[in-house]
C-alpha positions as CSV (number, residue, x, y, z in Angstrom):
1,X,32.3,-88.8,-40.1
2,X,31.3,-89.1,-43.6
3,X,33.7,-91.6,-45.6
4,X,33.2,-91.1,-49.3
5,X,30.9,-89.1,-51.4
6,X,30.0,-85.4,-52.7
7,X,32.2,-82.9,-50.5
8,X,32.0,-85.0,-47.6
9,X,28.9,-83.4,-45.5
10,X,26.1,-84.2,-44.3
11,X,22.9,-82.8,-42.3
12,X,22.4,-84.6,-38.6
13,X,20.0,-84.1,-36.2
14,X,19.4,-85.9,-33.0
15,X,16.1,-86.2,-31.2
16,X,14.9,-87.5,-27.2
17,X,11.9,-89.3,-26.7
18,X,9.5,-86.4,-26.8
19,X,11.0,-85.3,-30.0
20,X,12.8,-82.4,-28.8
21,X,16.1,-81.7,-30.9
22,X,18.6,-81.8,-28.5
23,X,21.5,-81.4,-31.8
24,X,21.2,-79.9,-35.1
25,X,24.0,-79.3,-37.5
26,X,24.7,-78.9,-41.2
27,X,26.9,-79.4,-44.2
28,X,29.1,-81.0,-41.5
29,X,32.4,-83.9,-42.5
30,X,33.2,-84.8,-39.1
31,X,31.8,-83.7,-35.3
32,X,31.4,-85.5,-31.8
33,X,28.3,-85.1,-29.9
34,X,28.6,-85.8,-26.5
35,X,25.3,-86.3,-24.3
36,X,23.9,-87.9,-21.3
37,X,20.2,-89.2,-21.4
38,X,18.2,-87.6,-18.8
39,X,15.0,-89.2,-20.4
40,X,14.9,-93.6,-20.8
41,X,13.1,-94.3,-24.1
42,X,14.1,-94.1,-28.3
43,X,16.6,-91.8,-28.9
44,X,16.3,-90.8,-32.8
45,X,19.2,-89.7,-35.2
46,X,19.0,-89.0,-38.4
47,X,21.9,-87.9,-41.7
48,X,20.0,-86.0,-44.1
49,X,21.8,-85.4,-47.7
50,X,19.0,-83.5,-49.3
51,X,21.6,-80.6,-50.5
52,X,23.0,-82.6,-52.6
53,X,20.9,-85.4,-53.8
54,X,22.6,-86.7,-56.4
55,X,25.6,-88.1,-55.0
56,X,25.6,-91.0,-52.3
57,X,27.2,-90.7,-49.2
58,X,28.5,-93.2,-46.5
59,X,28.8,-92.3,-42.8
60,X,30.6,-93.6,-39.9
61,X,29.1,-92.6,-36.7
62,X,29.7,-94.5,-33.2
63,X,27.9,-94.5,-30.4
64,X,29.0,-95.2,-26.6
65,X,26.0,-96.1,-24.7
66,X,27.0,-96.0,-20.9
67,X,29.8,-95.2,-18.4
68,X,33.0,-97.8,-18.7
69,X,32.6,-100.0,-15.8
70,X,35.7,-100.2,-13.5
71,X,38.5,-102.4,-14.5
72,X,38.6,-104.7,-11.0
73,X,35.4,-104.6,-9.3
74,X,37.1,-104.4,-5.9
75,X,38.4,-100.6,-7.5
76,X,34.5,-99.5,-7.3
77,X,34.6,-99.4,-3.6
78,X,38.1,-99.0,-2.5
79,X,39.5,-95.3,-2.0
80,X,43.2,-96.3,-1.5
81,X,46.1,-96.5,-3.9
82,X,46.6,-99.4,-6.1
83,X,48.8,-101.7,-6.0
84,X,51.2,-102.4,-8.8
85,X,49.2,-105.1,-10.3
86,X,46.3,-103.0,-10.3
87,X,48.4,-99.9,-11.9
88,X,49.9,-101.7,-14.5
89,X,46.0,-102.8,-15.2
90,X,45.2,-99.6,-15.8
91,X,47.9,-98.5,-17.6
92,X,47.6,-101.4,-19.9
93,X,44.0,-100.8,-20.3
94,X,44.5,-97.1,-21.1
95,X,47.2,-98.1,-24.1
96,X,44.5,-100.6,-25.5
97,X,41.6,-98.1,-25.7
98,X,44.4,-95.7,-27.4
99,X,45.4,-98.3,-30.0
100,X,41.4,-99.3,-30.0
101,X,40.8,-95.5,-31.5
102,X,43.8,-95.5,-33.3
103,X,42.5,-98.7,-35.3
104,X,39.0,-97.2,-36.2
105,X,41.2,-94.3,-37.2
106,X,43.2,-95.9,-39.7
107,X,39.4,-98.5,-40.9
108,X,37.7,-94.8,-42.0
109,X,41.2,-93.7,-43.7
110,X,41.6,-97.2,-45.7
111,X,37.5,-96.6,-46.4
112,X,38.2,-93.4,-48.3
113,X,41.5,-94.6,-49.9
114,X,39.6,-97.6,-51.1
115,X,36.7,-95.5,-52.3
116,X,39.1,-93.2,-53.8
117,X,41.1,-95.9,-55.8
118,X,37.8,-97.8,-57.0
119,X,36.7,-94.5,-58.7
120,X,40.0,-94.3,-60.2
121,X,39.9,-97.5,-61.6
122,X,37.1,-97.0,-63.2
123,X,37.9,-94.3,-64.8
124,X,41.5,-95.5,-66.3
125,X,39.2,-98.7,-68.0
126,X,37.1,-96.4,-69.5
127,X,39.5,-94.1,-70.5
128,X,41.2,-97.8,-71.9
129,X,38.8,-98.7,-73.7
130,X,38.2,-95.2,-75.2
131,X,41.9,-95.6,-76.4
132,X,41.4,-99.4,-77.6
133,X,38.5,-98.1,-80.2
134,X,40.2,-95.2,-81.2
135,X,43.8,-97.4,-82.1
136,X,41.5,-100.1,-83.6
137,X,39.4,-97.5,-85.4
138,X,42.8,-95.9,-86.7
139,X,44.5,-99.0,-87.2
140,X,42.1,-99.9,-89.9
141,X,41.8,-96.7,-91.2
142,X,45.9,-97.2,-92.0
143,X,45.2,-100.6,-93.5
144,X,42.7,-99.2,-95.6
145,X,44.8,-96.3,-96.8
146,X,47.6,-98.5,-97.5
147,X,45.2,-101.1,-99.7
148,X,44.4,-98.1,-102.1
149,X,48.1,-97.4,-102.7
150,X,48.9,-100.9,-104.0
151,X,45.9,-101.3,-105.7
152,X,45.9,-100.9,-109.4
153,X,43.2,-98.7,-110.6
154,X,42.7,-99.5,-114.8
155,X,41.3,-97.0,-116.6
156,X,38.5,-96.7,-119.0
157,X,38.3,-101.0,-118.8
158,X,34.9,-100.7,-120.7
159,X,36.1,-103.1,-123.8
160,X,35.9,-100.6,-126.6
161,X,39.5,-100.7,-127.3
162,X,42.2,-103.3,-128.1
């Protein structure tokens, strides 16, 4: 998912071991790729931004290597019905990867808010002091203006005349 920056897309492409693309999208925000290696070795991924190369992007991507391994080990062998322990194991488990997602959920949301209000900051101090030269410059321009009222101009003060 990309967080912050541009209109929020990015290239991807994912590669196996003998460099065979296996996934290829573009000008994507968010998108799940689910895959099971049939090859052991490097896997390669890469997020390309070259559309739009002048503003910098960040990405959240996460990656689940593996098959969850069974709550109780004795459930890997066993073909019968829990027992109410066991059930209220799995239910509790369940609920914990939902509030686990739910977390990372609400992480990339505070990321963009965050990214959001930074920007926005910066732009109400410049805007400040934009508006802090501009009252000082008129400010003085005022003090000025008011100096030559009160000021008394003599004329002809060349001391030819008594």
């Amino acid at each position: 998912q990309v967080i912050t920056g541009g209109h929020y897309d990015v290239d991807c492409y994912v590669e196996d071991p003998n460099g065979k693309t296996i996934y290829k999208e573009t000008k994507k925000q968010y998108d799940s790729f689910p895959h099971r290696a049939e090859l052991e070795g490097v896997y390669t991924f890469c997020f390309s931004n070259e559309f739009s190369t002048f503003s910098h992007k960040t990405v959240y991507f996460d990656l689940q290597v593996g098959d969850e391994p069974p709550i109780l080990p004795a459930m890997r062998s066993r073909v019968t019905a829990l027992t109410q322990m066991e059930s209220a194991c799995v239910t509790i488990h369940e609920a914990l990867n939902t509030v686990i997602d739910s977390q990372t959920h609400y992480r990339l949301r505070e990321a963009q808010d965050r990214s959001r209000a930074e920007e926005l900051n910066g732009r109400v101090s410049y805007w400040s002091v934009g508006e802090t030269l501009i009252l000082f410059v008129v400010s003085v321009g005022q003090v000025m203006l008011l100096k030559s009222f009160f000021t008394e101009k003599r004329p002809g003060s060349s001391g030819a005349g008594t």
